[in-house]
C-alpha positions in Angstrom: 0.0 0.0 0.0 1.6 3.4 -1.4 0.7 6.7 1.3 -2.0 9.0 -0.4 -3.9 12.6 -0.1 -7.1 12.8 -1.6 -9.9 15.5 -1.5 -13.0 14.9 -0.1 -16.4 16.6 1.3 -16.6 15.4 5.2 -20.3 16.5 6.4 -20.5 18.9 3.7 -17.0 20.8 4.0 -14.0 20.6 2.1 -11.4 18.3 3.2 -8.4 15.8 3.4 -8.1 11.9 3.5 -4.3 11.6 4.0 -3.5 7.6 4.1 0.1 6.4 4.8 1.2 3.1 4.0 0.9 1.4 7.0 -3.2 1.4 6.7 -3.9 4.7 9.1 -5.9 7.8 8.3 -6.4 11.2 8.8 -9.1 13.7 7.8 -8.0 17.5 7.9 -10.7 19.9 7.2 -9.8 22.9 5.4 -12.2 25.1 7.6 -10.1 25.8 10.5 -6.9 23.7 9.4 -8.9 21.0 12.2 -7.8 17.2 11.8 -11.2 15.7 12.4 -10.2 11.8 12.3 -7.5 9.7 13.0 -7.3 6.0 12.4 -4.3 3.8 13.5 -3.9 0.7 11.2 -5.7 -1.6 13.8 -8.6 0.3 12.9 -9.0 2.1 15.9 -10.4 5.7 15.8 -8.5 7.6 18.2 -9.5 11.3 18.2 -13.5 12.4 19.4 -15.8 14.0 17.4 -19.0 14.9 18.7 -21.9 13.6 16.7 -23.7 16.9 17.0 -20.8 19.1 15.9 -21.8 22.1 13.7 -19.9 21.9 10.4 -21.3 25.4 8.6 -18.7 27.8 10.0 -21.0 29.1 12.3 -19.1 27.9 15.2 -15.9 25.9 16.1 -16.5 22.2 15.2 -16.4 20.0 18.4 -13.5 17.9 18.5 -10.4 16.5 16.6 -7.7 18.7 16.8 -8.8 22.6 16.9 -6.0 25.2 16.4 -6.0 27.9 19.1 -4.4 31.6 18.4 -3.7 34.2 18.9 -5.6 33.2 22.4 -6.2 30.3 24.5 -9.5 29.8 26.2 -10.3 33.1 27.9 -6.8 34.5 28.9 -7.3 37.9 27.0 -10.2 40.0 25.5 -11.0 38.3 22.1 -13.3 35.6 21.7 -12.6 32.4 23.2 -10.1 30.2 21.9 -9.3 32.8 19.1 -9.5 33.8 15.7 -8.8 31.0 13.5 -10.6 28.0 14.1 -13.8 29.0 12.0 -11.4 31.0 9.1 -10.8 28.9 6.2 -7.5 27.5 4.9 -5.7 26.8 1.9 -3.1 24.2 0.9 0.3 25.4 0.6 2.2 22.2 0.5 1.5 18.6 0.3 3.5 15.1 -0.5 3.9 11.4 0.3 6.5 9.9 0.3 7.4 6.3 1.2 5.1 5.5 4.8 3.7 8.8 5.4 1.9 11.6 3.9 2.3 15.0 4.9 -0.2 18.3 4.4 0.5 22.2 4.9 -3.0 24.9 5.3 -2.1 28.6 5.4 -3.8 31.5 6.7 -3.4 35.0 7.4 -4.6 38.3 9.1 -7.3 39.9 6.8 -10.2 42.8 7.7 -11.8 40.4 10.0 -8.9 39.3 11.9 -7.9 43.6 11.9 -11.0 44.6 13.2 -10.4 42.4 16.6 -6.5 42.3 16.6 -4.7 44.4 14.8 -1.9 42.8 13.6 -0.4 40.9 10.7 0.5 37.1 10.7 0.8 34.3 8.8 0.2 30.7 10.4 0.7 27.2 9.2 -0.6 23.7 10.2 1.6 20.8 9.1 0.1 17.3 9.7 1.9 14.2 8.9 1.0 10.8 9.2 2.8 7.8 9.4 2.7 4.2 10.7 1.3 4.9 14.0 2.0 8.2 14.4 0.0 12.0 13.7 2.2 15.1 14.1 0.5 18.4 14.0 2.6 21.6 14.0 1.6 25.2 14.3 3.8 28.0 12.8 2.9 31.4 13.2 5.1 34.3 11.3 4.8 37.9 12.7 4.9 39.7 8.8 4.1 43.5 10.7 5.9 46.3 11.7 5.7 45.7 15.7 6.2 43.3 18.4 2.9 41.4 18.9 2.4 38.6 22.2 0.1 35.9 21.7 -1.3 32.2 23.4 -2.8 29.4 22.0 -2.8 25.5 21.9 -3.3 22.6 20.1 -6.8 21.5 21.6 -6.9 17.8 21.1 -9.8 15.5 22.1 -8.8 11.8 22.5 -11.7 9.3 22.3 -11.7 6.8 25.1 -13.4 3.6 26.1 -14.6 5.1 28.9 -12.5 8.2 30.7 -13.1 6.8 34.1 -11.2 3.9 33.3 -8.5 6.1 31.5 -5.2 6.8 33.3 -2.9 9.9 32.0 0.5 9.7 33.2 3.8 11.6 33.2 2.3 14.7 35.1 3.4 13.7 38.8 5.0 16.7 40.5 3.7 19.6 38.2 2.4 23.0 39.1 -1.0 23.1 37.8 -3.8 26.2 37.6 -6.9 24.5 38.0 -10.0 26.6 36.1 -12.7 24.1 37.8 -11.7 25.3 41.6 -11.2 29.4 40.9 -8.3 28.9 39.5 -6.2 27.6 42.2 -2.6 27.2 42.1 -1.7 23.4 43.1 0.8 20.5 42.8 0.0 17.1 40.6 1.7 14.7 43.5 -0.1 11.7 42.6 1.2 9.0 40.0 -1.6 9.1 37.6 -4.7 11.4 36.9 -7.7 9.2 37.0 -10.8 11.6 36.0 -13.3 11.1 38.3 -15.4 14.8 37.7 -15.0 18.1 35.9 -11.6 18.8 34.9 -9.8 21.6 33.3 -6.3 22.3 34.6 -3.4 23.7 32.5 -0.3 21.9 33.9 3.0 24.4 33.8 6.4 23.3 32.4 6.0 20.0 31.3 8.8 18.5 29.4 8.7 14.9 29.6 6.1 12.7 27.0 2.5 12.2 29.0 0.6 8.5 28.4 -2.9 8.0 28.4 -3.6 4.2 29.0 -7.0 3.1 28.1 -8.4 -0.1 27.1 -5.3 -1.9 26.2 -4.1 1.4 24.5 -1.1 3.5 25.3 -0.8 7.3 23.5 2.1 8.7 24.1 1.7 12.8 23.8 4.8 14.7 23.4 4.9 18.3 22.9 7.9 20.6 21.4 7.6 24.4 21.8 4.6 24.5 24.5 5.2 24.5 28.0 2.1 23.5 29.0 -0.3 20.8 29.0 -4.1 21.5 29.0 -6.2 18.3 30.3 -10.3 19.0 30.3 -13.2 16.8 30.9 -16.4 19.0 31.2 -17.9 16.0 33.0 -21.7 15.5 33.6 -23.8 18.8 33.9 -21.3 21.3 31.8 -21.4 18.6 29.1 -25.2 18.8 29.3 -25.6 22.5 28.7 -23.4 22.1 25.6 -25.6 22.3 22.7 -23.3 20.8 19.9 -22.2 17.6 23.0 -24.4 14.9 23.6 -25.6 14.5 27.1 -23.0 11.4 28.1 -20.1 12.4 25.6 -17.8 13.6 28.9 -17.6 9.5 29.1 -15.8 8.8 25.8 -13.4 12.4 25.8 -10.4 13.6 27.2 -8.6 16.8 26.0 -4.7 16.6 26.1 -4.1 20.1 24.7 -0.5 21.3 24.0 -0.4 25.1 25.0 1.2 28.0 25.3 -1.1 30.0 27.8 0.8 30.6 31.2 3.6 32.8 29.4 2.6 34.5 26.4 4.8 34.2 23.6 6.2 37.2 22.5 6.9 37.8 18.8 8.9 40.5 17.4 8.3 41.5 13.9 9.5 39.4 11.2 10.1 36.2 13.5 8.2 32.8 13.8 7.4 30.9 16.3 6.7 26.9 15.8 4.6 24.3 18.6 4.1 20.4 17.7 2.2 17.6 19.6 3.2 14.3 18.3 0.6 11.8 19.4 2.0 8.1 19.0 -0.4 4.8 19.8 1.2 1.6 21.3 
C-alpha cells in the first residue's frame, strides 16, 4: 500500500483523507486547518468528534484537533479560543513519500482578523501521518511592523473507552492552575490522573512525554515548543448545557491540549514561532 492525499467533502465541507502506507488515516478539514479523524492501522479511531458538531462555520467544530491563536481559552479579551478556528484555509504544500503523507494549510490576518486584533500574521498547520504516528505543528510568522504577544494551543480531544477507566500519566510533581476550583494554584503529587469529575487544569512546564492508558491502548503525547499541557473533561452537567455535545459524551473524551497559555509568547516583527504535539499509539 503506497501513502496517499485525496480531497473529499466530510459533512458537507472541504477536506483531506491523508493515508500512509501502513493502513492509518487522517481527515484534515480545510475550515479551520482541524484534523477531524485519526485512524491507527488496527482500525482504531482515536480522536472524538461529537456527533452533533456544527460543520457550517458558524461555530468551532467539536472535537479532533482545533487550532488555538492568537488566544487560548479566555486568557485575553478576544473571543474564546481565538480567531482562526472558523477562518478557512488553503493548501500550501502537500506530498507522500514512502510511509507517510504529509499536508501544509495557510492562513493570514485579513479585515476580520484587523478589526479584533490588529496585527499581521501568517500561520501554518503541518500534519503528517505515518505508521502509528500523527504530528501536528503550528507555525505562526509575525509579517508587521511591531512586536505582537500571543497564546494558543493545540486543543486535542482523544476518544476513550470510557475516561473513568482512563489513566494519563507523566504529570506527577507539576504545578498546575486548576480553572474548575477558581483557578487555584496546586501541585500534581499523585502518579496518575484518573478523572473522576470536571476537569480543566493547565499543567506548567511539562517537558517529559505524557501516556494516556486506556483499554489496552497507550498514546504517548509529546509536545515541542509548548510548556504547558491542557487536560479537560467537562464532566456530567457542563457537558449537558453544551448544545453541539451529547448529554454522556464527557464518558468517551479527554482533551490533552498542547499550549502555550501561562507565558505568552512574544513575537517581534518578522520572526516565527513553531509548537508540535506528536501523538504516537502503542
Amino acid at each position: 500500500m503506497t501513502a496517499s492525499i485525496e480531497s473529499i467533502q466530510f459533512h458537507g465541507i472541504e477536506a483531506l483523507r491523508l493515508t500512509a502506507a501502513s493502513g492509518a488515516a487522517a481527515v484534515v478539514s480545510l475550515l479551520g486547518a482541524q484534523v477531524l479523524s485519526w485512524i491507527t492501522p488496527d482500525g482504531r479511531e482515536q480522536l472524538f468528534l461529537s456527533d452533533k458538531a456544527v460543520f457550517d462555520g458558524s461555530r468551532s467544530i467539536r472535537g479532533g484537533v482545533p487550532v488555538c491563536f492568537p488566544q487560548f481559552s479566555g486568557l485575553g479579551d478576544l473571543p474564546k479560543h481565538g480567531l482562526v478556528r472558523q477562518k478557512p484555509w488553503a493548501v500550501s504544500e502537500q506530498a507522500c513519500r514512502e510511509g507517510y503523507a504529509m499536508v501544509c494549510l495557510e492562513t493570514a490576518d485579513d479585515e476580520a482578523t484587523r478589526t479584533l486584533w490588529p496585527h499581521a500574521f501568517h500561520a501554518e498547520i503541518t500534519v503528517v501521518l505515518e505508521a502509528s504516528r500523527l504530528d501536528v505543528e503550528l507555525a505562526v510568522e509575525n509579517t508587521g511592523n511591531a512586536s505582537f504577544s500571543f497564546t494558543g494551543a493545540l486543543h486535542t480531544y482523544l476518544r476513550v473507552k470510557e475516561v473513568e477507566n482512563a489513566h494519563l500519566h507523566g504529570l506527577q510533581g507539576l504545578e498546575y492552575r486548576d480553572a474548575a476550583n477558581g483557578n487555584a494554584l496546586r501541585r500534581d503529587n499523585g502518579e496518575e490522573l484518573v478523572v473522576e469529575g470536571e476537569v480543566d487544569r493547565v499543567y506548567h512546564g511539562v517537558v517529559k512525554p505524557v501516556v494516556l492508558t486506556d483499554s489496552g491502548r497507550n498514546l504517548t503525547i509529546v509536545a515541542e515548543g509548548f510548556p504547558d499541557t491542557v487536560v479537560w473533561n467537562p464532566w456530567e452537567t457542563l457537558c449537558a448545557a453544551m448544545p453541539d455535545m451529547e448529554r454522556l459524551d464527557f464518558r468517551y473524551m479527554l482533551c490533552v491540549e498542547a499550549a502555550v497559555a501561562r507565558q505568552p509568547v512574544l513575537l517581534p516583527a518578522d520572526a516565527s514561532w513553531f509548537g508540535r504535539q506528536t501523538l504516537e499509539a502503542v
